[in-house]
DOVEX-8517 format. One line per 2 residues: their letters; for each residue x, y, z of C-alpha. Coordinates in Angstrom, 3 decimals, always signed. Example, Ala and Ser with C-alpha at 12.3 -4.5 7.8 and 13.67 -1.06 7.14 Angstrom:
# residues 2
as) +12.300:-4.500:+7.800; +13.670:-1.060:+7.140
END
This chain:
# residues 374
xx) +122.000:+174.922:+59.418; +119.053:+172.532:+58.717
xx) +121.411:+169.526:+57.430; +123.577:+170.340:+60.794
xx) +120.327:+169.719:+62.777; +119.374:+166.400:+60.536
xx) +122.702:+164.916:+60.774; +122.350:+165.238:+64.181
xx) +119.585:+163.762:+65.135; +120.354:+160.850:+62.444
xx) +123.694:+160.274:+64.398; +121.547:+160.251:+67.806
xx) +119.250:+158.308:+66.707; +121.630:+155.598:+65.258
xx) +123.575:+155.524:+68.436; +119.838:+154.410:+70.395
xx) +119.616:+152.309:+67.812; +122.904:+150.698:+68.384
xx) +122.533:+150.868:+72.369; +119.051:+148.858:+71.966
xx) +120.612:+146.350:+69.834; +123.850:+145.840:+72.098
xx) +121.437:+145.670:+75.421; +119.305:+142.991:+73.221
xx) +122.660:+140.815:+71.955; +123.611:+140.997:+75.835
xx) +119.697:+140.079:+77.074; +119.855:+136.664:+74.219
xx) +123.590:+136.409:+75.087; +123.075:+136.129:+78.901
xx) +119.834:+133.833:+78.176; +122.232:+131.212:+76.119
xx) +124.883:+131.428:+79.549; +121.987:+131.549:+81.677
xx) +120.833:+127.592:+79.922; +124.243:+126.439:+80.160
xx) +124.823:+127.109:+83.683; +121.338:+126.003:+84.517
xx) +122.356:+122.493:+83.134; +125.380:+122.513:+84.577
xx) +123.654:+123.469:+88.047; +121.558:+120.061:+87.384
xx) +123.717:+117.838:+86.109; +125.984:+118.359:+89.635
xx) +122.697:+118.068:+91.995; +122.200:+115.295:+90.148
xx) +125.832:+113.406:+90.865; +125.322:+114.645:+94.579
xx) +121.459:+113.422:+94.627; +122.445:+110.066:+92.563
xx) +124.963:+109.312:+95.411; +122.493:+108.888:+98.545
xx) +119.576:+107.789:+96.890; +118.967:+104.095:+96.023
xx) +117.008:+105.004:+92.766; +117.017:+106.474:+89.445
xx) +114.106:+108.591:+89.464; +115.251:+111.425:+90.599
xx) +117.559:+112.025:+88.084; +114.925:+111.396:+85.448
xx) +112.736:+114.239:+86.602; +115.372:+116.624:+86.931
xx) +116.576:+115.067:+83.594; +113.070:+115.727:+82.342
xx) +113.055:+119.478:+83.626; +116.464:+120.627:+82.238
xx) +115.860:+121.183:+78.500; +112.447:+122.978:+79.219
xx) +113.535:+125.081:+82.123; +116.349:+126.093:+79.904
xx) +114.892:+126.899:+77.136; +112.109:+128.854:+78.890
xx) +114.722:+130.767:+80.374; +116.161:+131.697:+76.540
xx) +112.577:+132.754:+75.448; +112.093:+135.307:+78.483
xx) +115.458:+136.971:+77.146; +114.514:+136.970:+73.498
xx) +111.359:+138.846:+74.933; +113.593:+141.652:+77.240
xx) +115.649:+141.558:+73.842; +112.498:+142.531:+71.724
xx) +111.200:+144.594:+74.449; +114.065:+146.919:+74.487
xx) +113.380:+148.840:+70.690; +110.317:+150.109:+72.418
xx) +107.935:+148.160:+70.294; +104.697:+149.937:+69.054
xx) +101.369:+148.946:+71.092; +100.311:+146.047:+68.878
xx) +103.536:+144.750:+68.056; +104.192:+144.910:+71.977
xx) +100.525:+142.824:+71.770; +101.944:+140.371:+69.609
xx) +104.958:+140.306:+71.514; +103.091:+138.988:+74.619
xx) +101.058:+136.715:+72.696; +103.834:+134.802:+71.769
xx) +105.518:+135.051:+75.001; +102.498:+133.287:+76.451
xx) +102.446:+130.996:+73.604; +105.777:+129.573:+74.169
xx) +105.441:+129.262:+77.647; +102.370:+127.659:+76.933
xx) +104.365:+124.890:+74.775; +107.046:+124.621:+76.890
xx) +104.821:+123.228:+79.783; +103.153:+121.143:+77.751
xx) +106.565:+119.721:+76.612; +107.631:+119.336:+80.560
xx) +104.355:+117.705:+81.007; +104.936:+115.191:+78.468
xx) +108.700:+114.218:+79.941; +107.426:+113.828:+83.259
xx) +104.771:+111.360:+81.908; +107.593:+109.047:+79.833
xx) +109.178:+109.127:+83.185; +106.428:+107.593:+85.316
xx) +106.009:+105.329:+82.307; +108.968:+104.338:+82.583
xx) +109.115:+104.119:+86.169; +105.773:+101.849:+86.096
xx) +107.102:+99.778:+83.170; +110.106:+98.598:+85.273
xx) +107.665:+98.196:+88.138; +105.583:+95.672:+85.964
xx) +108.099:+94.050:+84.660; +108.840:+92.872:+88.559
xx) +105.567:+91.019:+88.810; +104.522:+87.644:+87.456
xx) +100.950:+89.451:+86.477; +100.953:+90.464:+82.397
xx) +97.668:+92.877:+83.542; +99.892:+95.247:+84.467
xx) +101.992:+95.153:+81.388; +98.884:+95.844:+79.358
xx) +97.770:+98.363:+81.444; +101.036:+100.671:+81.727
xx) +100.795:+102.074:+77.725; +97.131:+102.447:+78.424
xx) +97.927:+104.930:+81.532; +100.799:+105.994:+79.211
xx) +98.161:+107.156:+76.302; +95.350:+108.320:+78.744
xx) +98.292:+110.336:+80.405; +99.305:+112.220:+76.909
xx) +96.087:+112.508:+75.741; +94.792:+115.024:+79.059
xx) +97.815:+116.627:+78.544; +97.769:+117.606:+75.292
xx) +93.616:+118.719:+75.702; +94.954:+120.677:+78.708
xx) +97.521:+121.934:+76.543; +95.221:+122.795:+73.776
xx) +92.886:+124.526:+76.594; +95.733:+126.793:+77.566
xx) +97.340:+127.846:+74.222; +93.722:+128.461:+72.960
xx) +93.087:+130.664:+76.491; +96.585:+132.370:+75.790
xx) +95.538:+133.521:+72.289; +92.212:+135.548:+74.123
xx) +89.656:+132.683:+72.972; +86.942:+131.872:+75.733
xx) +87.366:+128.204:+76.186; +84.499:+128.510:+78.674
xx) +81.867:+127.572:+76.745; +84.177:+124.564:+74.983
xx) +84.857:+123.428:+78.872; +81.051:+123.134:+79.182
xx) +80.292:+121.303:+75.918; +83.179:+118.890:+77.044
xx) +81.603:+118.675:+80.538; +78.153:+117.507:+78.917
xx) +79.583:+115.654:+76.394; +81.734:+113.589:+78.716
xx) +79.024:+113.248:+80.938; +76.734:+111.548:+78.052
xx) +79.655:+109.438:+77.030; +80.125:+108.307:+80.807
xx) +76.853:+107.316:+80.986; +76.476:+105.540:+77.574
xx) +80.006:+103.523:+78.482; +79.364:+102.820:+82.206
xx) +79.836:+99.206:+81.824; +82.451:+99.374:+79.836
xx) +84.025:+101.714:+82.257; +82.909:+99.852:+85.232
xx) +85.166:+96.740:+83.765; +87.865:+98.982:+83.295
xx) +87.816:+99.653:+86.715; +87.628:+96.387:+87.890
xx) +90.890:+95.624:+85.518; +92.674:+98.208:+87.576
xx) +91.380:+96.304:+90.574; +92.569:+93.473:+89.819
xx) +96.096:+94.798:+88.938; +96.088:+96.249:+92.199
xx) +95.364:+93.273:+94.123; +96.617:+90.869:+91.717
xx) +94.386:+87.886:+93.426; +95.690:+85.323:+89.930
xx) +97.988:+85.559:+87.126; +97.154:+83.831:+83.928
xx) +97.329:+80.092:+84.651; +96.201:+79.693:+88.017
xx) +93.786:+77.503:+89.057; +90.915:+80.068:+90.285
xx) +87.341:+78.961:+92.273; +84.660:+81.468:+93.256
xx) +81.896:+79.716:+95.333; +79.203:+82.727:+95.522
xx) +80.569:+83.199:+91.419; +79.814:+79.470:+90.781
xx) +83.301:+79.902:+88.177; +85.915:+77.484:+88.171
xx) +88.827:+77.423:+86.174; +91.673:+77.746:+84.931
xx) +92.684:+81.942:+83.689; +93.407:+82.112:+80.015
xx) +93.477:+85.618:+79.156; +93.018:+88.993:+81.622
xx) +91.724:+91.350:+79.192; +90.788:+94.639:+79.590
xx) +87.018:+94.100:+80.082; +86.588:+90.559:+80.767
xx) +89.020:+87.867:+82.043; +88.649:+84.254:+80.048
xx) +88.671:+81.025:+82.005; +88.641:+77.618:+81.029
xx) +86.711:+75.355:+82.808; +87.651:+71.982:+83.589
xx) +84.875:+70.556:+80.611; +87.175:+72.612:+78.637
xx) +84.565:+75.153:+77.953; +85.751:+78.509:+77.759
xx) +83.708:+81.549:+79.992; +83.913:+85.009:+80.175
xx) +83.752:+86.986:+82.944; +83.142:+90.836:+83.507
xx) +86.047:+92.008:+84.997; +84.039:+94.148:+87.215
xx) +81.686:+90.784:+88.788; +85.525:+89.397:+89.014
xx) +86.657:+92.047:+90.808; +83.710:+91.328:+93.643
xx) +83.516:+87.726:+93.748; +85.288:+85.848:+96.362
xx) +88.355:+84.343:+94.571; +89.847:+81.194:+96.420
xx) +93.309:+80.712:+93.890; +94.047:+76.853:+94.328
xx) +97.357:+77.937:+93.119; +98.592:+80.048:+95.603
xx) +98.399:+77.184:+98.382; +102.257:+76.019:+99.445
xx) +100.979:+72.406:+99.797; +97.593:+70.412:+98.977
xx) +96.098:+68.355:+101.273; +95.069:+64.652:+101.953
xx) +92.441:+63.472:+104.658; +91.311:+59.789:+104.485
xx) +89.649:+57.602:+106.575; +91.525:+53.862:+106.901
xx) +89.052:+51.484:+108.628; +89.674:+48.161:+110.275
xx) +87.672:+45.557:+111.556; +86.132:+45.322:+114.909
xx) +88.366:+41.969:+115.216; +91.293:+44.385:+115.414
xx) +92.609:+44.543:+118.963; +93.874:+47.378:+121.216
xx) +97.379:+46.539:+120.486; +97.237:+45.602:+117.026
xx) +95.232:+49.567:+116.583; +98.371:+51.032:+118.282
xx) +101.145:+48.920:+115.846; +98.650:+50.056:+113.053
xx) +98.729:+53.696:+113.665; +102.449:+53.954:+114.421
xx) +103.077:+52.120:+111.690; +100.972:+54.578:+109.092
xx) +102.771:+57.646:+111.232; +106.213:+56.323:+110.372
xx) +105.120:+56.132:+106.348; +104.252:+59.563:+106.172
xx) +107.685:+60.651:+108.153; +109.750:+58.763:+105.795
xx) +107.796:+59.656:+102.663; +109.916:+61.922:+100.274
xx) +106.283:+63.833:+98.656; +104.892:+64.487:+102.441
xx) +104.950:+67.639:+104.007; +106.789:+66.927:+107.156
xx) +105.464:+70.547:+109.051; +102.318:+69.203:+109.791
xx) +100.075:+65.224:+109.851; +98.198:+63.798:+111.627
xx) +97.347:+59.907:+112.429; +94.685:+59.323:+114.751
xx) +92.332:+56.213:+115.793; +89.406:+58.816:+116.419
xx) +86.073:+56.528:+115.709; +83.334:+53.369:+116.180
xx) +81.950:+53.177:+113.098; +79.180:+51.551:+112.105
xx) +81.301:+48.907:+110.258; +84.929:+49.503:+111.331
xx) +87.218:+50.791:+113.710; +88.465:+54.109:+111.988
xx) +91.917:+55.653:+111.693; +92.114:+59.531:+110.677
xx) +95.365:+59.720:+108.339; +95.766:+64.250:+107.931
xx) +99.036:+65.019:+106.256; +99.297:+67.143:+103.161
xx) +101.888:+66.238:+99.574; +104.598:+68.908:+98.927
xx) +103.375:+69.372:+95.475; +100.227:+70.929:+94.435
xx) +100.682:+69.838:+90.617; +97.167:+67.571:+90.557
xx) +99.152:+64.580:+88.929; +102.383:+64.775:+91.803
xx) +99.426:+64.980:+94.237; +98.021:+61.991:+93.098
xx) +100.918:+59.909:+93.072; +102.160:+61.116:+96.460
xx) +98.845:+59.885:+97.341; +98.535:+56.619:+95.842
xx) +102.231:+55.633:+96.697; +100.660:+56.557:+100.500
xx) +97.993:+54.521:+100.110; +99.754:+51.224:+98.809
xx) +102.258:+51.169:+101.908; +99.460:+51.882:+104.142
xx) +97.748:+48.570:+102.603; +101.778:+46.918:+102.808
xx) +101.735:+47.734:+106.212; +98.862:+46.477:+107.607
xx) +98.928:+42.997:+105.502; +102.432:+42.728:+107.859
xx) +100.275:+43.386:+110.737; +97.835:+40.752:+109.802
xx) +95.290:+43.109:+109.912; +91.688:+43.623:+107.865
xx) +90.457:+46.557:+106.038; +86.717:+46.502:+107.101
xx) +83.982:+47.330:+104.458; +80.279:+47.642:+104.890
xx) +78.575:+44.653:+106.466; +75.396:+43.928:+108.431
xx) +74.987:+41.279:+110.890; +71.518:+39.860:+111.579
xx) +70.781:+38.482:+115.486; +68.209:+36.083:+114.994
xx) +66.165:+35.250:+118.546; +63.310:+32.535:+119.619
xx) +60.340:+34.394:+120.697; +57.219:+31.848:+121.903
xx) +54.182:+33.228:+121.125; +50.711:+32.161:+121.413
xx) +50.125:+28.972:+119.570; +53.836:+27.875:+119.938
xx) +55.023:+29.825:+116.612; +58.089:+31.434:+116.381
xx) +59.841:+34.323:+114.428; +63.001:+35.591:+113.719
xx) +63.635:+39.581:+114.388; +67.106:+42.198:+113.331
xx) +68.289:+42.778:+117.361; +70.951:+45.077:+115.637
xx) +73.630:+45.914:+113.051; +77.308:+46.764:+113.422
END
């Protein structure tokens, strides 16, 4: 009668047995579906999302979500699985332990996907722009970006296990604090790096002049503390990117033309109508010139000097490379001098004339005195 009783409950207690494990190889069965029709699910938002939108970054987050979301999805079914034989208390302990473990790792993992895809998102953004800052700069954000996560990440798995990470917070709080004191230049200059990139006021090889920096130069090198410029002595400055990053920055690159204002002077034996031939005559060389900026000159008999008659000449050369400039300006000048030789006309320089007048004064001497000077 006792082995009749045994038997029985071993048959009962088999068929629990086998009812657990068929509910658990449905639970782990239903989380493998459950990842396969989640990526399915994606993939198609995706072709309906990638069809109105005019970029790709959409489907690189939800790209960067699928693997994780599915395989989070597979470890909460593997833990109903496990759940279901009734675990003992500290197995059932251990069993939550790891839940939270893996949940904890498969953040961190959708963490890390999300920040490939804003460095790749900022990569093809730098890539646009003529700056290289930015270029450097988009691994550094890259690395800074991985590095929090994975301290975050450490935080949380070490939080998950029952550690107090409390006290660790603090003693990184402190110590962060020391180091952010210790490196404020140097983070100060970073800073003004990021400025820069920001407002991008010069790329390497522009001609750059600060007049409350006293620099002047051309840019070498944009580093990640300092930017290097080469003076026109061909000695080579540095400058703290975070001074750079306040100073007034007048980039003699960035202008669309460069200008040229000269003063042509004549001599006072020039007459009204010869002035008139002379300016229309300097007017029509800068209208037919090839190298002169035809939106805006100016030629204008504006003054008396003190030794000439003067003619403004205002017009600026369609290059801004220093040697084009120069020749643009010379060739000007030599069909200005052309011109008024045709005219018969005198380029005045400096002179003084001396009035000399008879003055009688007491005992019949005389003396000569300057009246004036033109």
């Amino acid at each position: 009668m006792l082995n009749e009783y045994l038997h029985l409950l071993d048959t009962w207690t088999f068929a629990v047995y086998l009812k657990q494990l068929g509910i658990a190889f449905l639970l782990v069965l239903g989380g493998l579906v459950g990842r396969r029709i989640l990526i399915r699910a994606l993939n198609r938002f995706v072709s309906q999302v990638t069809s109105r939108s005019r970029t790709d970054v959409d489907d690189l987050m939800v790209k960067a979500f699928e693997r994780p979301l599915g395989w989070g999805i597979v470890t909460i079914a593997v833990y109903l699985a496990a759940e279901t034989f009734q675990p003992s208390a500290t197995i059932s302990e251990w069993l939550d332990k790891g839940l939270a473990l893996t949940v904890s790792i498969l953040l961190t993992w959708l963490m890390l996907r999300m920040v490939d895809v804003l460095t790749g998102v900022l990569h093809r953004w730098a890539q646009r722009t003529d700056s290289t800052l930015d270029d450097q700069l988009v691994p550094l954000v890259a690395k800074a970006s991985k590095v929090a996560v994975g301290i975050l990440a450490a935080l949380l798995v070490l939080q998950n296990l029952g550690y107090s990470v409390s006290g660790l917070i603090a003693g990184l709080g402190v110590g962060g604090l020391a180091v952010a004191l210790a490196a404020q230049k140097t983070l100060s200059d970073l800073f003004g790096s990021i400025m820069l990139l920001v407002d991008r006021p010069f790329t390497i090889g522009d001609w750059v002049k600060s007049p409350d920096g006293g620099v002047e130069g051309v840019v070498e090198e944009i580093g990640f503390r300092s930017t290097r410029i080469r003076t026109f002595e061909k000695t080579l400055i540095h400058v703290p990117n975070s001074r750079l990053a306040d100073f007034i920055i007048d980039n003699m690159d960035r202008r669309p033309a460069r200008r040229v204002w000269i003063t042509v002077g004549l001599t006072y034996k020039t007459t009204a109508i010869q002035m008139s031939e002379a300016v229309a005559a300097i007017r029509r060389i800068l209208i037919e010139h090839e190298g002169v900026d035809q939106k805006f000159f100016l030629v204008r008999f504006t003054d008396f000097g003190q030794s000439s008659l003067d003619i403004m000449v205002y017009y600026f050369s369609k290059s801004i490379v220093w040697d084009e400039y120069l020749a643009v300006r010379e060739d000007v000048n030599l069909r200005i001098m052309d011109a008024l030789e045709d005219l018969d006309l005198e380029i005045a320089f400096p002179t003084r004339t001396l009035h000399l007048a008879q003055d009688e004064i007491a005992g019949g001497t005389s003396a000569a005195h300057p009246q004036g000077e033109a």
